[in-house]
C-alpha positions as CSV (number, residue, x, y, z in Angstrom):
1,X,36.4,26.7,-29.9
2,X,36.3,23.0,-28.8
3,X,36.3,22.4,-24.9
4,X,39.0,19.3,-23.4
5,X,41.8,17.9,-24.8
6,X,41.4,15.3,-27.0
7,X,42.4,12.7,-25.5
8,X,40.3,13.5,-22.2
9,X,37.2,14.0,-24.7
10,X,37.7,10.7,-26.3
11,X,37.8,9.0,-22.9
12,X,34.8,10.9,-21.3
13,X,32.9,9.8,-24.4
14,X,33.3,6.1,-24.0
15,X,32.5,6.3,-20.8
16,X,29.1,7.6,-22.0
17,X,28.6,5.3,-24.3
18,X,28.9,3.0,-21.3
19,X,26.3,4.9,-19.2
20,X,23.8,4.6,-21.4
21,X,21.9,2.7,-24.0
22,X,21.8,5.2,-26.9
23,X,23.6,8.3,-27.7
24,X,22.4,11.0,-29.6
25,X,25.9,12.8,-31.9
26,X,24.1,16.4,-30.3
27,X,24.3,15.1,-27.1
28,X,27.5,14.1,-27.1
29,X,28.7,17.4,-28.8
30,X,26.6,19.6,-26.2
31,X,28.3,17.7,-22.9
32,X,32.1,18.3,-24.7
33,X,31.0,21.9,-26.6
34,X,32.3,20.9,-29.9
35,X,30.5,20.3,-33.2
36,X,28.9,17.6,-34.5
37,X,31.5,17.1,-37.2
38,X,33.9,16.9,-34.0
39,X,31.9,14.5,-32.9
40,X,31.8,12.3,-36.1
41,X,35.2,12.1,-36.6
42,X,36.0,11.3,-32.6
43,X,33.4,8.4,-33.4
44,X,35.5,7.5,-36.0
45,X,38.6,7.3,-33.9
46,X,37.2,5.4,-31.4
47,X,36.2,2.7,-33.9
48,X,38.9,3.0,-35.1
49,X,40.9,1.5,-31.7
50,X,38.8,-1.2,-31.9
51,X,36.2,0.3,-29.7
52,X,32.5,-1.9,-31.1
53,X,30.1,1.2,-31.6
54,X,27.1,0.6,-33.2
55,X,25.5,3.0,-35.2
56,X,21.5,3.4,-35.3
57,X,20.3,5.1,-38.2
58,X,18.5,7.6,-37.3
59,X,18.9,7.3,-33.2
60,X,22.4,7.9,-32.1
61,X,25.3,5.4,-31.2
62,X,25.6,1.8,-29.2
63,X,28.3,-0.2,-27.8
64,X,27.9,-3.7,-28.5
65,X,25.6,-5.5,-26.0
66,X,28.4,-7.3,-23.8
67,X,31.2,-4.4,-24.5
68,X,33.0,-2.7,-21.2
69,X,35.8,-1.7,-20.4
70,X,37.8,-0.8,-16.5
71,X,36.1,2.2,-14.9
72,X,37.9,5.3,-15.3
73,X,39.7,6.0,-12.1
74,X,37.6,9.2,-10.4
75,X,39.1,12.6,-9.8
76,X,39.1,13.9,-6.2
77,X,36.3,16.2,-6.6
78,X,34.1,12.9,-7.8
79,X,35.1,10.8,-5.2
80,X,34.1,13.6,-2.5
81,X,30.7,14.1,-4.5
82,X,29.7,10.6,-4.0
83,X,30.6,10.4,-0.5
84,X,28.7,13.3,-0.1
85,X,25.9,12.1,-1.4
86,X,26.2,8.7,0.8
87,X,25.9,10.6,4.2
88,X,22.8,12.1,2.6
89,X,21.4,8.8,1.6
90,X,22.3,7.4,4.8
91,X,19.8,9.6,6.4
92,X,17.1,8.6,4.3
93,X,13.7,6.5,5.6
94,X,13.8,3.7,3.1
95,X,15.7,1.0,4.2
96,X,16.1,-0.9,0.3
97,X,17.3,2.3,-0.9
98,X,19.9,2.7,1.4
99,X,21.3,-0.9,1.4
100,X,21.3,-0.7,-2.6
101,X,23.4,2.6,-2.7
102,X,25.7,0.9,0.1
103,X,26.0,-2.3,-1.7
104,X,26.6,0.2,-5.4
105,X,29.1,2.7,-3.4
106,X,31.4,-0.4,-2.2
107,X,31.8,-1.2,-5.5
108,X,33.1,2.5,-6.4
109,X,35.1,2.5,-3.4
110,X,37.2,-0.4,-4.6
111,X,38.4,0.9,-7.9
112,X,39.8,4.0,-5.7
113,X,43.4,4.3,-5.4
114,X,44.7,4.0,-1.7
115,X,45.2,7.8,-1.0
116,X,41.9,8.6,-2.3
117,X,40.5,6.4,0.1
118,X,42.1,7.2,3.0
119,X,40.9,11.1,2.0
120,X,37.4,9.7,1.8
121,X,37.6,8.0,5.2
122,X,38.2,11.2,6.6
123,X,35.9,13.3,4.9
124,X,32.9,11.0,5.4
125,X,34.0,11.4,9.3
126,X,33.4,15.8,8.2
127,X,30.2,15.8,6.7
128,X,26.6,15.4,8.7
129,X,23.4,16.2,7.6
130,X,21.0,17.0,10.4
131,X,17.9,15.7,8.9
132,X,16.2,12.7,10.2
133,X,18.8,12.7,13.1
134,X,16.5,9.7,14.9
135,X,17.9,7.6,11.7
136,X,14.2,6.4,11.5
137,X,13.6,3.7,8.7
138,X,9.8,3.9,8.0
139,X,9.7,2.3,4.5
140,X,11.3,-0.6,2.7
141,X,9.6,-0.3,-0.6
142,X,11.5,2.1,-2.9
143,X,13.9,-0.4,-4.6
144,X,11.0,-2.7,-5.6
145,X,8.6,-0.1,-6.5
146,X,11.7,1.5,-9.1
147,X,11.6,-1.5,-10.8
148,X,8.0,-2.1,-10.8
149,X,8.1,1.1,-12.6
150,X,10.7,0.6,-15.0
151,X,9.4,-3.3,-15.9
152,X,5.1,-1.9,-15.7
153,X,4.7,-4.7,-13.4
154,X,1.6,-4.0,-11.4
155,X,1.3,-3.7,-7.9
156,X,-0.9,-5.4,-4.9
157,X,-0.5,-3.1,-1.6
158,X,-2.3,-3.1,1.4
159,X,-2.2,-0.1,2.0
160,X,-3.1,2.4,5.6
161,X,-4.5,6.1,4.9
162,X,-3.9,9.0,7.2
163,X,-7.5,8.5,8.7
164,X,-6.3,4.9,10.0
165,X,-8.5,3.4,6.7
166,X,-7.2,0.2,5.5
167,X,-7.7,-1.1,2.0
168,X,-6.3,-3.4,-0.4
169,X,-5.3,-2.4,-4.0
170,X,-3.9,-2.8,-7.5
171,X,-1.8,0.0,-8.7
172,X,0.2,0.6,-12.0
173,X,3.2,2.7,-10.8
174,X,3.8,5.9,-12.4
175,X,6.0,7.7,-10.7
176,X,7.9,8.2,-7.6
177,X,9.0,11.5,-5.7
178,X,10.3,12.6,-2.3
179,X,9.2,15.5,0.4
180,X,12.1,16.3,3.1
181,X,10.2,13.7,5.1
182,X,8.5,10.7,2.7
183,X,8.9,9.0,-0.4
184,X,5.4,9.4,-2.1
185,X,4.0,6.7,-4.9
186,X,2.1,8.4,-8.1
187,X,-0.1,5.5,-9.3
188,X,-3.1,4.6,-11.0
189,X,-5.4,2.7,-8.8
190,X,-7.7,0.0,-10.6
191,X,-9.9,0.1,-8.3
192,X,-10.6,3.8,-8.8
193,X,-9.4,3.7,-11.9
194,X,-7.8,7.3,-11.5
195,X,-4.7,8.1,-10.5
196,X,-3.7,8.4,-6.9
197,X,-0.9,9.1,-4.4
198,X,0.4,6.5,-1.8
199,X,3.0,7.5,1.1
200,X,5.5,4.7,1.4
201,X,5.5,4.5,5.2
202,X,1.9,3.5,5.1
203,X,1.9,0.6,2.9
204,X,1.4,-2.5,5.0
205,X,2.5,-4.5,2.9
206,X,3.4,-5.2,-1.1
207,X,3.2,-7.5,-4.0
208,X,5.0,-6.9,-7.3
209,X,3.0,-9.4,-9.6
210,X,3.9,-10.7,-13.0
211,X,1.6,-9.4,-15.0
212,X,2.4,-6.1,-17.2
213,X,0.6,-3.0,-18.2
214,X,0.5,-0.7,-20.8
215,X,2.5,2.6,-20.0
216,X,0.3,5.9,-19.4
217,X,1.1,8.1,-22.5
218,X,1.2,11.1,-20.5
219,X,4.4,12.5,-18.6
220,X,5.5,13.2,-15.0
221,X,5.4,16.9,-15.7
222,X,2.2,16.6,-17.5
223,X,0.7,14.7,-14.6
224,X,1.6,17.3,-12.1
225,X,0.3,19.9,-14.2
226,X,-3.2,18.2,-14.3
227,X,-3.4,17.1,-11.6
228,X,-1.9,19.6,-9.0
229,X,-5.3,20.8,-7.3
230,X,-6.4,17.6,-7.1
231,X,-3.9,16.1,-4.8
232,X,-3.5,19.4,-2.9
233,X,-5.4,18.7,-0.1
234,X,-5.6,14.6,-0.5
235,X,-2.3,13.1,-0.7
236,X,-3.1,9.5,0.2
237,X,-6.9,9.0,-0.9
């Protein structure tokens, strides 16, 4: 038994075709619950309309580099998720992330229809989260660090442990995750040439450089399986 109508499947597929690079045919079937052949032939369709999909043997689907189309206006329920999610973000301690969601969820906001955002307005008045209720901002490093990442550009820091140490190094980022209370770095450190862990609020200061490194072949869930008791007692060393 197939999931949505048709006509709402074809729709919510181009719209991932739009949110990401490559699609995989089992993907797509899995998010709609319909078969591959289903799948096939509402690829078919869509190139059909004149939509430019590329297909990859042996990877999945493309839209031509260059191809987009009007956002799809949001439901209700959407809208409310992301406002949610922007008093949440607003609460958080790095300052770069916050003005890049603002600057993203503006954007959103202006495709909305009037009535949704006047329901918006009001609900973002009737939600609060009561964490970090000082509205401290204690980093401002997340933004550049994500696309250190994503790029392997290393990293120069100068960086503060939590015994008041202060050294300088070069990292390749890895990896970044979040307590209730700080955004931590997972990175290898040329200088110990090891992997280590760098809270964001005590970076002094930060240089994304030019030059690129080659990508750790292990994964996030593998590093945290390995190295778990390590970093148990030493977040920062």
């Amino acid at each position: 038994m197939e999931g949505k109508p048709r006509l709402s499947r074809l729709t919510a597929i181009l719209t991932q075709l739009q949110s990401k690079r490559i699609l995989t045919a089992r993907e797509i079937a899995e998010k709609h619950n319909v078969s591959i052949r289903t799948v096939y032939r509402d690829i078919r369709t869509l190139e059909n309309s004149e939509i430019p999909i590329v297909t990859i043997e042996g990877k999945g689907y493309s839209l031509t580099q260059g191809f987009s189309l009007p956002p799809v206006m949001l439901t209700e329920k959407e809208a409310n998720a992301l406002i949610t999610a922007e008093q949440l973000i607003l609460r958080n301690k790095d300052k770069s992330f916050i003005e890049e969601y603002q600057n993203a969820i503006s954007k959103i906001k202006s495709i909305l229809r009037y009535s949704q955002k006047e329901k918006i307005e009001f609900l973002s008045e009737r939600i609060i989260f009561r964490n970090n209720i000082q509205n401290q901002k204690t980093s401002d490093y997340l933004m550049a660090i994500q696309s250190a990442i994503a790029n392997f550009n290393f990293v120069e820091i100068e960086y503060k442990s939590l015994q008041d140490e202060s050294t300088k190094r070069t990292v390749e980022p890895f990896a970044l995750y979040s307590t209730q209370e700080n955004w931590l770095l997972i990175a290898v450190c040329r200088l110990r040439n090891d992997f280590r862990v760098f809270r964001l609020d005590h970076i002094q200061k930060m240089i994304v450089q030019n030059q690129h490194f080659e990508p750790q072949k292990i994964t996030l869930q593998e590093y945290f399986e390995l190295c778990s008791e390590k970093y148990s007692s030493t977040p920062d060393t």
